[in-house]
VOGU-3710 file (C-alpha; in Angstrom, 3 decimals, decimal comma):
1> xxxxxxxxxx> 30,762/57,086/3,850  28,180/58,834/1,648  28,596/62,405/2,520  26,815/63,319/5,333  25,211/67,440/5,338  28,848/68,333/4,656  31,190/66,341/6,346  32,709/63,851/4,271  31,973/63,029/0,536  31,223/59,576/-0,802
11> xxxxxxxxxx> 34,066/57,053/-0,576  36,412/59,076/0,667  37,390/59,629/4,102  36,950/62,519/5,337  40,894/64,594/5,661  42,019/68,121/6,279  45,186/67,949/4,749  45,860/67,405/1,314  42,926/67,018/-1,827  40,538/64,420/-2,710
21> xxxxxxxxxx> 39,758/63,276/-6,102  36,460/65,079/-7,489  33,391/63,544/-6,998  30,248/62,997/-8,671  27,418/63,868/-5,854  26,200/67,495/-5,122  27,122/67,867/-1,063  24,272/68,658/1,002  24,327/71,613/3,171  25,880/71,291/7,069
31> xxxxxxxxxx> 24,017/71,343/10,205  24,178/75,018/11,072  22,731/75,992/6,920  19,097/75,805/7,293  17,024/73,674/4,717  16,447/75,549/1,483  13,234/75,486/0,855  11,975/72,162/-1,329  14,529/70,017/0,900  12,900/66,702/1,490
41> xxxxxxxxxx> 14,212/67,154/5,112  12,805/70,777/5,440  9,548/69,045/4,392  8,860/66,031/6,114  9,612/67,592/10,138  8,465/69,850/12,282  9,856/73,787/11,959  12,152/73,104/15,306  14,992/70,348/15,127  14,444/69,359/11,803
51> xxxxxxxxxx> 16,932/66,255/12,127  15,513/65,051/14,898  11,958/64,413/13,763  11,411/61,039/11,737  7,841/60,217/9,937  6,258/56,994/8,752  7,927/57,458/5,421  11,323/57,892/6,934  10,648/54,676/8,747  9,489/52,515/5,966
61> xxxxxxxxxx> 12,176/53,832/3,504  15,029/53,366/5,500  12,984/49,473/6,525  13,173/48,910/2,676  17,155/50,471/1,982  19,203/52,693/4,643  21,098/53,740/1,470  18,109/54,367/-0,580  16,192/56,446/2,568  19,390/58,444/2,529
71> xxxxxxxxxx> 19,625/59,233/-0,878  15,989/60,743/-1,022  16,198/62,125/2,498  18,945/64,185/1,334  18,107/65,161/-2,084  20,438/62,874/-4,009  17,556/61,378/-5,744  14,174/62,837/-5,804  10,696/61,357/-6,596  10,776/62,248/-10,053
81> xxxxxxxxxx> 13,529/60,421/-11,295  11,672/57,007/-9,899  10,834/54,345/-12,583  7,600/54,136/-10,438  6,224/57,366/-8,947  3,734/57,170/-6,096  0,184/56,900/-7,118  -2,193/60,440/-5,856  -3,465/57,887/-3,436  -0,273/56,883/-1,949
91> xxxxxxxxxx> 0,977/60,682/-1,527  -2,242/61,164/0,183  -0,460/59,609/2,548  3,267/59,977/2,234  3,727/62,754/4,138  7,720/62,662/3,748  7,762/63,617/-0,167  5,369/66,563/-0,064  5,610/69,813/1,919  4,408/69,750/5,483
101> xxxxxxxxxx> 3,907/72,890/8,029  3,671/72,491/11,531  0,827/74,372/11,635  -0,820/73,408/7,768  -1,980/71,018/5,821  -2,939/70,983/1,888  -6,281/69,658/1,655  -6,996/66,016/0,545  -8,010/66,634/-3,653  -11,817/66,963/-4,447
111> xxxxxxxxxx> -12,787/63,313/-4,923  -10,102/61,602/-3,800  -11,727/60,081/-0,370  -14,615/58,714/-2,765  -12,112/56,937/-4,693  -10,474/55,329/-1,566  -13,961/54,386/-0,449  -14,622/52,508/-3,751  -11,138/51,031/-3,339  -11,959/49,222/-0,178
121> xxxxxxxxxx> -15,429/47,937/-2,217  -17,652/49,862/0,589  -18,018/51,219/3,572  -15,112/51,177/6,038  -17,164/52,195/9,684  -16,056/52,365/11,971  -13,055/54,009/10,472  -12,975/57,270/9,439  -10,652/58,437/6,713  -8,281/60,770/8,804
131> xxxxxxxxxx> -7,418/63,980/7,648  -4,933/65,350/10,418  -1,166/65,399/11,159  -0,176/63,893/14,521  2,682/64,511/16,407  4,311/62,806/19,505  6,557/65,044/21,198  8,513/63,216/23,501  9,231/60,664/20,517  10,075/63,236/17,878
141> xxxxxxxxxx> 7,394/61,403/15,651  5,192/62,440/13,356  2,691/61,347/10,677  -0,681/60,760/8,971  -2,327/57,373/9,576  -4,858/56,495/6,449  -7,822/56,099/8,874  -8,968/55,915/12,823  -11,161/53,513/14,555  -11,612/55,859/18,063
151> xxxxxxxxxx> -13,309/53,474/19,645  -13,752/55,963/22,393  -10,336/56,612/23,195  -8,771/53,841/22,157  -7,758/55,508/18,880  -6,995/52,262/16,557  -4,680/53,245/13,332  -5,686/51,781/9,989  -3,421/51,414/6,777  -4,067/50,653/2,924
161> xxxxxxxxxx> -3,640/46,830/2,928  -1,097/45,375/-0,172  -3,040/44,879/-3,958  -5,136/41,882/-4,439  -5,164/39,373/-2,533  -1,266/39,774/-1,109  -0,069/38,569/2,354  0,549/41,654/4,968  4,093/42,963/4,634  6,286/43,324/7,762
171> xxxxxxxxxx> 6,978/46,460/7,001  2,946/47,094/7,310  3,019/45,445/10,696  6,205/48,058/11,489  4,142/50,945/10,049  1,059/50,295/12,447  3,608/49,954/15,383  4,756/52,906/14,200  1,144/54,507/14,521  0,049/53,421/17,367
181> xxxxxxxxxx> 3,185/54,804/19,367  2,253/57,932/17,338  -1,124/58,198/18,470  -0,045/57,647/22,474  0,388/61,405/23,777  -3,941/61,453/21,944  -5,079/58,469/23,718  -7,782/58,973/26,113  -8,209/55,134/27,118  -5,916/52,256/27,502
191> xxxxxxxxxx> -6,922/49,224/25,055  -4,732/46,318/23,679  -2,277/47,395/20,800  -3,753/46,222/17,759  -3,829/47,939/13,858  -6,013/47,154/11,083  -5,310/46,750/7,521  -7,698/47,857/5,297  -7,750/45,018/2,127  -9,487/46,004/-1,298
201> xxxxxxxxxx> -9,175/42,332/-2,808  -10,083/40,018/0,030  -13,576/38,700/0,834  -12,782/40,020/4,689  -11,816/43,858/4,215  -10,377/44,201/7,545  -7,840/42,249/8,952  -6,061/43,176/12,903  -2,942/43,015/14,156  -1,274/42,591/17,462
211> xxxxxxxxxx> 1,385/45,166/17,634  3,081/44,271/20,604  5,852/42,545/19,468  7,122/45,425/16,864  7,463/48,213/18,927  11,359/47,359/19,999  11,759/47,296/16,085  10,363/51,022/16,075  12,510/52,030/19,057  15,586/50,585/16,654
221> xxxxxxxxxx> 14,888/52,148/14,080  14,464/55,362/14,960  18,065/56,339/16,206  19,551/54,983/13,332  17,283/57,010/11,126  18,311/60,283/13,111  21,883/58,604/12,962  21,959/58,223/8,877  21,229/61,897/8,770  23,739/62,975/10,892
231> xxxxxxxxxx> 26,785/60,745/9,800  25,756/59,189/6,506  25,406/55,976/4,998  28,561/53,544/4,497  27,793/53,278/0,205  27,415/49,808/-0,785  25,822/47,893/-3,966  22,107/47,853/-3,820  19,686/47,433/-6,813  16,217/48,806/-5,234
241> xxxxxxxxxx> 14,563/51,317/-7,129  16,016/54,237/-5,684  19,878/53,190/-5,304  19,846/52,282/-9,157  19,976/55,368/-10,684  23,354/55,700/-9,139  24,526/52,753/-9,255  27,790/53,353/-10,757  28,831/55,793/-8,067  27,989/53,653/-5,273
251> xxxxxxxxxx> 29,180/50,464/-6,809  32,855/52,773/-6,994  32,405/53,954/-3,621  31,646/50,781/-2,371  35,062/49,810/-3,691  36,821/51,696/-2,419  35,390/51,398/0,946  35,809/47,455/0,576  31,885/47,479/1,702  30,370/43,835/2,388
261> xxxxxxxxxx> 27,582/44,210/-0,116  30,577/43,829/-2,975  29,891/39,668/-1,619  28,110/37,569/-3,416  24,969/36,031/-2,197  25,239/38,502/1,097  21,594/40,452/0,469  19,743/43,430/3,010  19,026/41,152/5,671  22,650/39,736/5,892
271> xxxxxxxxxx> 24,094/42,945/5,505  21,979/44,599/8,285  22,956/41,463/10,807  26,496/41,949/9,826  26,757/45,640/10,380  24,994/45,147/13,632  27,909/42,983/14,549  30,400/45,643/13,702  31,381/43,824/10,553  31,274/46,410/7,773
281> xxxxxxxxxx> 33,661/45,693/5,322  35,190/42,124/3,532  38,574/42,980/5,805  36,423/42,468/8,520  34,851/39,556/7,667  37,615/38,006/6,621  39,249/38,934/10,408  36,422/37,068/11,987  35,948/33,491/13,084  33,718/31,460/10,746
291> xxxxxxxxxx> 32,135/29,734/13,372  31,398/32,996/15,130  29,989/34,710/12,069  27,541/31,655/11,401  26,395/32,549/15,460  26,242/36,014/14,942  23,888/36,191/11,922  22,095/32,840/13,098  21,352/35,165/16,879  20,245/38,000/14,235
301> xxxxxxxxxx> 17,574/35,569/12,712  19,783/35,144/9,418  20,189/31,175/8,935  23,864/30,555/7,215  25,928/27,585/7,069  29,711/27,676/7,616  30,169/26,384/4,242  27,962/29,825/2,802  30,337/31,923/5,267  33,873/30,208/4,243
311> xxxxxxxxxx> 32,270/30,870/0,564  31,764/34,387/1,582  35,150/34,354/2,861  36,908/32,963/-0,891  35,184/35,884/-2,555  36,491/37,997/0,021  40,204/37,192/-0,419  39,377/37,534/-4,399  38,839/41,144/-3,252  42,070/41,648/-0,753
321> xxxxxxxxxx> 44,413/39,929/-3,029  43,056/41,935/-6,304  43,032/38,493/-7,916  40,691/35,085/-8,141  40,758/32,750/-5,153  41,196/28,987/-5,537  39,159/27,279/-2,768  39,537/23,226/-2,643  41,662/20,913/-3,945  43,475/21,520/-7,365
331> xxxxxxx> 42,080/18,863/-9,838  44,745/17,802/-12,150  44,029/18,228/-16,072  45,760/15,820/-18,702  47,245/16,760/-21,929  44,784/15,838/-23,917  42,562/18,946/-22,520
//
Protein backbone atom coordinates (compact mmCIF):
# COMPACT_ATOMS: atom_id res chain seq x y z
CA UNK A 1 0.00 0.00 0.00
CA UNK A 2 1.33 3.55 -0.44
CA UNK A 3 2.07 4.61 3.03
CA UNK A 4 -0.69 5.85 4.68
CA UNK A 5 0.09 9.11 7.57
CA UNK A 6 2.55 6.58 9.00
CA UNK A 7 1.45 3.25 8.91
CA UNK A 8 2.93 1.33 6.28
CA UNK A 9 5.40 2.51 3.51
CA UNK A 10 4.94 1.90 -0.19
CA UNK A 11 5.08 -1.74 -1.31
CA UNK A 12 5.79 -3.12 1.64
CA UNK A 13 3.57 -4.56 4.11
CA UNK A 14 3.40 -3.17 6.96
CA UNK A 15 5.59 -5.67 9.95
CA UNK A 16 6.83 -5.17 13.46
CA UNK A 17 9.40 -7.57 13.46
CA UNK A 18 12.34 -7.54 11.48
CA UNK A 19 13.53 -4.43 8.73
CA UNK A 20 12.29 -3.36 5.48
CA UNK A 21 14.35 -2.38 2.61
CA UNK A 22 14.71 1.61 2.42
CA UNK A 23 12.43 3.40 0.54
CA UNK A 24 12.25 6.25 -1.66
CA UNK A 25 9.01 8.37 -0.35
CA UNK A 26 9.18 10.88 2.62
CA UNK A 27 6.36 9.26 5.24
CA UNK A 28 3.70 11.54 6.10
CA UNK A 29 3.00 12.31 9.61
CA UNK A 30 0.33 9.87 11.77
CA UNK A 31 -3.05 10.70 12.86
CA UNK A 32 -2.38 12.03 16.33
CA UNK A 33 0.78 14.74 14.61
CA UNK A 34 -1.17 17.67 13.59
CA UNK A 35 -0.70 19.10 9.96
CA UNK A 36 2.39 21.26 9.68
CA UNK A 37 1.50 24.13 8.39
CA UNK A 38 1.57 24.22 4.22
CA UNK A 39 0.06 20.51 4.34
CA UNK A 40 -2.33 20.24 1.47
CA UNK A 41 -4.59 18.42 4.04
CA UNK A 42 -4.17 21.20 6.75
CA UNK A 43 -5.33 23.45 3.87
CA UNK A 44 -8.14 22.23 2.09
CA UNK A 45 -10.58 21.30 5.61
CA UNK A 46 -12.04 22.78 8.19
CA UNK A 47 -9.75 23.48 11.64
CA UNK A 48 -11.77 20.37 13.43
CA UNK A 49 -11.38 16.73 11.92
CA UNK A 50 -9.23 17.57 9.28
CA UNK A 51 -9.54 13.95 7.64
CA UNK A 52 -12.87 13.92 7.65
CA UNK A 53 -13.70 16.95 5.53
CA UNK A 54 -13.48 16.37 1.60
CA UNK A 55 -13.83 19.49 -1.01
CA UNK A 56 -14.69 19.66 -4.68
CA UNK A 57 -11.05 19.28 -5.50
CA UNK A 58 -10.68 16.20 -3.41
CA UNK A 59 -13.62 14.86 -5.30
CA UNK A 60 -12.60 15.55 -8.80
CA UNK A 61 -8.93 14.47 -8.19
CA UNK A 62 -9.51 11.32 -6.74
CA UNK A 63 -12.64 11.03 -9.98
CA UNK A 64 -9.58 11.57 -12.33
CA UNK A 65 -6.72 9.05 -10.26
CA UNK A 66 -7.24 7.66 -6.51
CA UNK A 67 -3.42 7.31 -6.72
CA UNK A 68 -2.79 10.66 -8.11
CA UNK A 69 -5.48 12.47 -5.38
CA UNK A 70 -3.34 10.66 -2.85
CA UNK A 71 -0.14 11.66 -3.86
CA UNK A 72 -1.05 15.50 -3.76
CA UNK A 73 -3.38 15.08 -0.79
CA UNK A 74 -0.48 13.96 1.09
CA UNK A 75 2.33 15.97 -0.09
CA UNK A 76 4.11 13.41 -2.24
CA UNK A 77 3.76 15.62 -5.17
CA UNK A 78 2.87 19.19 -4.99
CA UNK A 79 1.48 21.68 -7.60
CA UNK A 80 4.70 22.88 -8.60
CA UNK A 81 6.26 20.00 -9.91
CA UNK A 82 3.07 19.68 -12.52
CA UNK A 83 3.97 19.84 -16.29
CA UNK A 84 0.73 21.97 -16.31
CA UNK A 85 0.06 24.26 -13.33
CA UNK A 86 -3.45 25.58 -12.77
CA UNK A 87 -4.24 28.75 -14.53
CA UNK A 88 -5.04 32.08 -11.70
CA UNK A 89 -8.51 31.40 -12.92
CA UNK A 90 -8.71 27.85 -12.06
CA UNK A 91 -7.16 28.41 -8.40
CA UNK A 92 -9.79 30.96 -8.08
CA UNK A 93 -11.53 28.14 -7.63
CA UNK A 94 -9.53 25.20 -6.41
CA UNK A 95 -9.90 25.61 -3.06
CA UNK A 96 -7.89 22.25 -2.18
CA UNK A 97 -4.29 23.62 -3.36
CA UNK A 98 -4.35 26.99 -1.61
CA UNK A 99 -4.72 27.78 2.11
CA UNK A 100 -8.21 27.89 3.51
CA UNK A 101 -9.40 29.12 7.20
CA UNK A 102 -12.54 28.27 8.58
CA UNK A 103 -13.18 31.54 9.34
CA UNK A 104 -11.05 33.46 6.12
CA UNK A 105 -10.80 33.84 2.86
CA UNK A 106 -7.97 35.62 0.57
CA UNK A 107 -9.70 37.93 -1.59
CA UNK A 108 -10.40 37.14 -5.32
CA UNK A 109 -7.15 39.34 -7.23
CA UNK A 110 -8.02 42.93 -8.46
CA UNK A 111 -9.36 42.21 -11.95
CA UNK A 112 -9.74 38.86 -12.00
CA UNK A 113 -13.83 38.70 -11.98
CA UNK A 114 -13.59 41.13 -15.13
CA UNK A 115 -11.55 38.66 -16.83
CA UNK A 116 -14.00 35.75 -16.08
CA UNK A 117 -16.78 38.02 -17.29
CA UNK A 118 -15.01 38.54 -20.68
CA UNK A 119 -14.37 34.79 -20.67
CA UNK A 120 -17.99 33.88 -20.78
CA UNK A 121 -18.27 36.76 -23.86
CA UNK A 122 -20.86 38.84 -21.52
CA UNK A 123 -23.00 39.03 -19.01
CA UNK A 124 -23.79 35.92 -16.96
CA UNK A 125 -27.33 37.24 -14.89
CA UNK A 126 -28.68 35.80 -13.27
CA UNK A 127 -25.55 34.36 -11.82
CA UNK A 128 -23.49 36.04 -9.67
CA UNK A 129 -19.81 35.27 -9.43
CA UNK A 130 -19.67 33.79 -5.79
CA UNK A 131 -17.19 34.81 -3.51
CA UNK A 132 -17.91 32.63 -0.28
CA UNK A 133 -16.88 29.25 1.22
CA UNK A 134 -19.77 26.88 1.98
CA UNK A 135 -19.87 24.26 4.26
CA UNK A 136 -22.34 21.32 4.91
CA UNK A 137 -21.96 20.00 8.24
CA UNK A 138 -23.67 16.92 8.48
CA UNK A 139 -21.81 15.88 5.10
CA UNK A 140 -18.34 17.00 6.11
CA UNK A 141 -18.32 19.00 2.72
CA UNK A 142 -17.00 21.92 1.76
CA UNK A 143 -16.26 24.22 -1.20
CA UNK A 144 -16.53 27.26 -3.51
CA UNK A 145 -18.96 26.96 -6.44
CA UNK A 146 -17.78 29.50 -9.46
CA UNK A 147 -21.21 31.25 -9.42
CA UNK A 148 -25.04 31.16 -7.91
CA UNK A 149 -28.28 31.50 -9.62
CA UNK A 150 -30.53 32.09 -6.07
CA UNK A 151 -33.43 32.06 -7.70
CA UNK A 152 -35.00 32.89 -4.42
CA UNK A 153 -33.95 30.07 -2.50
CA UNK A 154 -33.41 27.73 -4.82
CA UNK A 155 -29.67 28.44 -4.83
CA UNK A 156 -28.58 26.88 -8.42
CA UNK A 157 -24.56 26.15 -8.58
CA UNK A 158 -22.76 27.17 -11.75
CA UNK A 159 -19.26 25.86 -13.02
CA UNK A 160 -16.62 27.02 -15.77
CA UNK A 161 -17.82 24.91 -18.75
CA UNK A 162 -14.68 22.84 -20.76
CA UNK A 163 -12.56 25.21 -23.64
CA UNK A 164 -14.15 25.75 -26.93
CA UNK A 165 -16.64 24.15 -28.01
CA UNK A 166 -15.99 20.66 -25.84
CA UNK A 167 -18.76 18.22 -24.73
CA UNK A 168 -19.55 18.46 -20.72
CA UNK A 169 -17.27 16.11 -18.80
CA UNK A 170 -18.78 13.63 -16.29
CA UNK A 171 -16.72 14.66 -13.93
CA UNK A 172 -18.49 18.32 -14.42
CA UNK A 173 -21.85 16.66 -14.03
CA UNK A 174 -20.19 14.94 -10.58
CA UNK A 175 -18.86 18.38 -9.56
CA UNK A 176 -22.41 20.12 -9.77
CA UNK A 177 -23.85 17.06 -7.83
CA UNK A 178 -21.32 17.72 -5.69
CA UNK A 179 -22.57 21.46 -5.27
CA UNK A 180 -25.79 21.19 -5.03
CA UNK A 181 -25.59 18.65 -1.99
CA UNK A 182 -23.19 21.38 -0.74
CA UNK A 183 -25.49 24.10 -0.93
CA UNK A 184 -28.53 21.94 0.96
CA UNK A 185 -28.07 22.96 4.79
CA UNK A 186 -28.41 27.14 2.66
CA UNK A 187 -31.44 26.30 0.80
CA UNK A 188 -34.41 28.25 1.63
CA UNK A 189 -36.81 26.61 -1.10
CA UNK A 190 -37.17 23.24 -2.59
CA UNK A 191 -36.67 23.32 -6.58
CA UNK A 192 -35.63 20.46 -9.01
CA UNK A 193 -31.80 19.57 -8.87
CA UNK A 194 -30.34 21.05 -11.79
CA UNK A 195 -26.54 22.87 -12.38
CA UNK A 196 -25.47 25.06 -15.06
CA UNK A 197 -22.37 25.16 -16.98
CA UNK A 198 -21.16 28.26 -17.89
CA UNK A 199 -19.58 27.79 -21.82
CA UNK A 200 -17.15 30.57 -23.25
CA UNK A 201 -17.09 29.00 -26.91
CA UNK A 202 -20.66 28.01 -27.62
CA UNK A 203 -23.31 30.19 -29.29
CA UNK A 204 -25.68 29.16 -26.04
CA UNK A 205 -23.49 30.21 -22.88
CA UNK A 206 -25.49 28.31 -20.51
CA UNK A 207 -26.26 24.90 -20.65
CA UNK A 208 -28.42 22.83 -17.39
CA UNK A 209 -28.17 19.78 -15.98
CA UNK A 210 -30.33 17.34 -14.18
CA UNK A 211 -28.40 16.21 -11.23
CA UNK A 212 -30.44 13.61 -9.97
CA UNK A 213 -28.92 10.74 -11.14
CA UNK A 214 -25.18 11.62 -9.75
CA UNK A 215 -25.74 12.09 -6.34
CA UNK A 216 -25.25 8.11 -5.37
CA UNK A 217 -21.86 8.71 -7.28
CA UNK A 218 -21.12 11.61 -4.66
CA UNK A 219 -22.29 9.50 -1.71
CA UNK A 220 -19.49 6.80 -3.21
CA UNK A 221 -17.10 8.75 -3.44
CA UNK A 222 -16.86 10.37 -0.50
CA UNK A 223 -15.98 7.43 1.96
CA UNK A 224 -13.45 6.26 -0.16
CA UNK A 225 -11.88 9.67 -0.28
CA UNK A 226 -11.90 9.79 3.68
CA UNK A 227 -10.83 6.01 3.27
CA UNK A 228 -7.56 6.79 0.92
CA UNK A 229 -6.47 9.12 3.64
CA UNK A 230 -6.75 6.94 6.32
CA UNK A 231 -5.33 3.59 4.83
CA UNK A 232 -3.61 4.58 1.60
CA UNK A 233 -3.67 3.78 -1.87
CA UNK A 234 -2.76 0.10 -3.19
CA UNK A 235 0.36 1.70 -5.80
CA UNK A 236 -0.23 0.68 -9.23
CA UNK A 237 1.02 1.95 -12.85
CA UNK A 238 -0.72 5.07 -13.88
CA UNK A 239 0.55 7.69 -16.44
CA UNK A 240 -1.76 10.88 -15.53
CA UNK A 241 -0.01 13.92 -14.92
CA UNK A 242 0.47 13.65 -11.39
CA UNK A 243 1.46 9.78 -10.94
CA UNK A 244 4.30 10.35 -13.63
CA UNK A 245 6.73 12.03 -11.85
CA UNK A 246 7.03 8.92 -9.83
CA UNK A 247 6.58 6.59 -11.94
CA UNK A 248 9.45 4.45 -11.27
CA UNK A 249 8.55 4.01 -7.63
CA UNK A 250 5.11 3.06 -8.20
CA UNK A 251 5.75 0.97 -11.22
CA UNK A 252 8.32 -1.07 -8.38
CA UNK A 253 5.76 -0.98 -5.84
CA UNK A 254 3.26 -2.10 -8.01
CA UNK A 255 5.48 -5.13 -8.48
CA UNK A 256 5.87 -6.08 -5.80
CA UNK A 257 2.36 -5.83 -4.75
CA UNK A 258 1.43 -7.90 -8.03
CA UNK A 259 -1.19 -4.82 -8.57
CA UNK A 260 -3.72 -5.37 -11.63
CA UNK A 261 -2.73 -2.19 -13.39
CA UNK A 262 0.80 -4.21 -14.28
CA UNK A 263 -2.12 -5.87 -17.18
CA UNK A 264 -2.16 -4.86 -20.31
CA UNK A 265 -5.08 -3.19 -21.85
CA UNK A 266 -6.79 -3.10 -18.10
CA UNK A 267 -7.15 1.06 -17.89
CA UNK A 268 -8.98 3.37 -14.72
CA UNK A 269 -12.31 2.28 -15.43
CA UNK A 270 -11.44 -1.52 -15.43
CA UNK A 271 -9.34 -1.19 -12.59
CA UNK A 272 -11.96 0.68 -10.46
CA UNK A 273 -14.74 -2.21 -11.45
CA UNK A 274 -12.23 -4.77 -10.53
CA UNK A 275 -11.25 -3.44 -7.17
CA UNK A 276 -14.87 -2.97 -6.44
CA UNK A 277 -15.15 -6.67 -6.89
CA UNK A 278 -12.41 -7.37 -4.44
CA UNK A 279 -10.04 -8.26 -7.22
CA UNK A 280 -6.86 -6.30 -6.55
CA UNK A 281 -4.06 -8.05 -7.68
CA UNK A 282 -3.20 -10.55 -11.05
CA UNK A 283 -3.30 -13.61 -8.23
CA UNK A 284 -6.66 -12.68 -7.89
CA UNK A 285 -7.69 -12.46 -11.15
CA UNK A 286 -6.18 -15.27 -12.14
CA UNK A 287 -8.27 -17.18 -9.00
CA UNK A 288 -11.47 -16.01 -10.54
CA UNK A 289 -13.87 -17.52 -13.03
CA UNK A 290 -13.63 -15.96 -16.51
CA UNK A 291 -17.11 -16.05 -17.04
CA UNK A 292 -17.71 -14.37 -13.71
CA UNK A 293 -15.17 -11.62 -14.27
CA UNK A 294 -16.78 -10.76 -17.80
CA UNK A 295 -20.31 -10.38 -15.36
CA UNK A 296 -18.70 -8.54 -12.84
CA UNK A 297 -17.16 -5.70 -14.91
CA UNK A 298 -20.11 -5.99 -17.56
CA UNK A 299 -22.72 -5.23 -13.97
CA UNK A 300 -20.00 -2.33 -13.32
CA UNK A 301 -20.77 -0.78 -16.84
CA UNK A 302 -17.24 -2.05 -18.21
CA UNK A 303 -18.09 -4.09 -21.56
CA UNK A 304 -15.30 -7.08 -21.87
CA UNK A 305 -15.36 -10.17 -23.77
CA UNK A 306 -14.14 -13.49 -22.32
CA UNK A 307 -11.61 -13.64 -24.94
CA UNK A 308 -10.14 -9.82 -23.51
CA UNK A 309 -10.40 -11.50 -19.87
CA UNK A 310 -8.64 -15.05 -20.76
CA UNK A 311 -6.05 -12.47 -22.55
CA UNK A 312 -5.85 -10.68 -19.32
CA UNK A 313 -5.45 -13.90 -17.72
CA UNK A 314 -2.09 -15.11 -20.24
CA UNK A 315 -0.41 -11.89 -19.20
CA UNK A 316 -1.21 -12.68 -15.80
CA UNK A 317 0.47 -16.11 -15.61
CA UNK A 318 3.52 -14.25 -17.58
CA UNK A 319 3.64 -12.43 -14.22
CA UNK A 320 3.15 -15.58 -11.61
CA UNK A 321 5.43 -17.80 -13.48
CA UNK A 322 8.27 -14.91 -13.90
CA UNK A 323 8.36 -16.06 -17.52
CA UNK A 324 6.30 -15.57 -21.08
CA UNK A 325 3.02 -17.44 -21.45
CA UNK A 326 2.18 -19.44 -24.58
CA UNK A 327 -1.61 -19.17 -25.16
CA UNK A 328 -3.00 -21.37 -28.28
CA UNK A 329 -1.84 -23.92 -30.21
CA UNK A 330 1.99 -24.34 -30.92
CA UNK A 331 2.48 -23.76 -34.73
CA UNK A 332 5.16 -25.94 -35.99
CA UNK A 333 8.25 -24.16 -37.83
CA UNK A 334 10.31 -26.09 -40.61
CA UNK A 335 13.96 -26.13 -41.05
CA UNK A 336 14.20 -23.95 -43.52
CA UNK A 337 13.20 -20.98 -40.92
Amino acid sequence: MLAAHGQTEIGYQHSRKGTRPPDPFVLPPPLSCPPKKGDSMAENTAAHQPYEWVTKTDLTRYLACPQGFYLLDSGRVKWPDLDTVASPADKAEDIGSPAIDANARKPIPAGLKERLARLLRGSIDPFKVNERVFDNFPLKIRGQPFAIDAAEGALFPAIRGPKGDMDIKHSNKVELAFYWMLLAPHRTRVAEARGYVLHAGKAGPVEAVELAGYFDEVHRLLPKIRDARRHGIAPRVCNCNVCVHLASELHRAALKGKHISLIRDVGPARIAALEEGGINTYEQLLAMETAAIVVMLRQGNCGVSQNQVQRWKQHAMSYANGAPSICGEVIPIGESL
